[in-house]
C-alpha positions in Angstrom: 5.7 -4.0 -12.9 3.6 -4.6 -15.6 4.9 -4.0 -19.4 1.6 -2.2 -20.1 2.3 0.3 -17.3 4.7 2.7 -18.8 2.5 2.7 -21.8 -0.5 3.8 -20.2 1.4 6.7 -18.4 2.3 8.0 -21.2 -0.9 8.1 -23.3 -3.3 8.9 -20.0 -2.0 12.9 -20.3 -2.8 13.3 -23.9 -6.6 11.1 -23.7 -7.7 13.7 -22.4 -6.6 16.1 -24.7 -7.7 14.1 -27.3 -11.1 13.7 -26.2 -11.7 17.6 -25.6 -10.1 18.1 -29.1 -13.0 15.4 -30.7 -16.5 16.7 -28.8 -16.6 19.9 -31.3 -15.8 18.0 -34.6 -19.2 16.1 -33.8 -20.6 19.5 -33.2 -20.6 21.0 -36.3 -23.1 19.4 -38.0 -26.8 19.5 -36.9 -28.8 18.0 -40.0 -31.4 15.8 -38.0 -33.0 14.7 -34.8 -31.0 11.8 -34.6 -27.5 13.5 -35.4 -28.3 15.5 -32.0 -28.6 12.2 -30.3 -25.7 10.9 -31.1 -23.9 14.0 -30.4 -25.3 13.8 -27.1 -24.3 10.2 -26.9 -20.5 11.0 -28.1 -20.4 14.0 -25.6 -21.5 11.8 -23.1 -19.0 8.8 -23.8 -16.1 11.8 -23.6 -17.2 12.9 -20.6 -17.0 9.2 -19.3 -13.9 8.5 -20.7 -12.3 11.3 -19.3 -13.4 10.6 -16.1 -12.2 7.0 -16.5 -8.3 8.5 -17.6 -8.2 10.9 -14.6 -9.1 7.6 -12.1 -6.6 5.9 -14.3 -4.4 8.6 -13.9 -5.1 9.0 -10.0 -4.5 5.0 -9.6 -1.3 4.7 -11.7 -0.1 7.6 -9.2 -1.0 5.6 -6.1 0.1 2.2 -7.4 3.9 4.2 -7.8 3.9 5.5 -4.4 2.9 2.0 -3.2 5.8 0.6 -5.7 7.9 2.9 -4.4 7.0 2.0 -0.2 7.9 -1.6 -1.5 11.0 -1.4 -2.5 11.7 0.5 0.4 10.4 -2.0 3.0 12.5 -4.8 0.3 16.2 -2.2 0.9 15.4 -2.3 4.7 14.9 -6.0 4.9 18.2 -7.0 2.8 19.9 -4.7 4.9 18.5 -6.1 8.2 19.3 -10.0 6.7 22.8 -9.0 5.9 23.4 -7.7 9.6 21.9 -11.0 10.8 24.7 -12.4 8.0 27.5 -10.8 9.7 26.3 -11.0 13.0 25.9 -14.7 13.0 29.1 -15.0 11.1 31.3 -13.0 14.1 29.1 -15.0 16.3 30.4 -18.4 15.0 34.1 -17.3 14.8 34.4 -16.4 18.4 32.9 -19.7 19.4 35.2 -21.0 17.3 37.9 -19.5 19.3 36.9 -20.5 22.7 36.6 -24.3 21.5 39.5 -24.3 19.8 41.6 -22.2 22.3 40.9 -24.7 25.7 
């Protein structure tokens, strides 16, 4: 997979966190009209990002489980290709056999 991947799993958990932690900071001071629509603006983006970093999270979960059906499918398939290996390889030695043994 992806480098990036590991990464992102790690830091999705604590965006969240982060995000809640930030909205009252911006909170605390309510000097003009225009402070209060920023504040709005920043509650807004938070909201937004964590909404983003739950489908992230939600995503990165599925992509794993589909990860993990794949190499799955890959085990069965070597496994199925080496009984055709050994299959074909008995195969050849008993026809070996019964042209070599007239």
């Amino acid at each position: 997979m992806a480098a990036w991947l590991p990464i992102l799993k790690t830091v999705l958990p604590y965006l969240t966190t982060i995000v809640t932690a930030a909205v009252p900071a911006f909170n605390a001071r309510k000097d003009n009209e225009q402070i209060a629509e920023l504040q709005q603006a920043v509650r807004h983006n938070a909201e937004s990002i964590k909404v983003l970093a739950e489908q992230m999270q939600r995503t990165i979960q599925a992509i794993e489980a589909g990860v993990m059906s794949s190499e799955r499918a890959v085990r069965r398939a070597r496994l199925v290709s080496v009984l055709s290996l050994v299959v074909a390889a008995v195969s050849l030695g008993v026809a070996l056999v019964i042209v070599w043994g007239r």
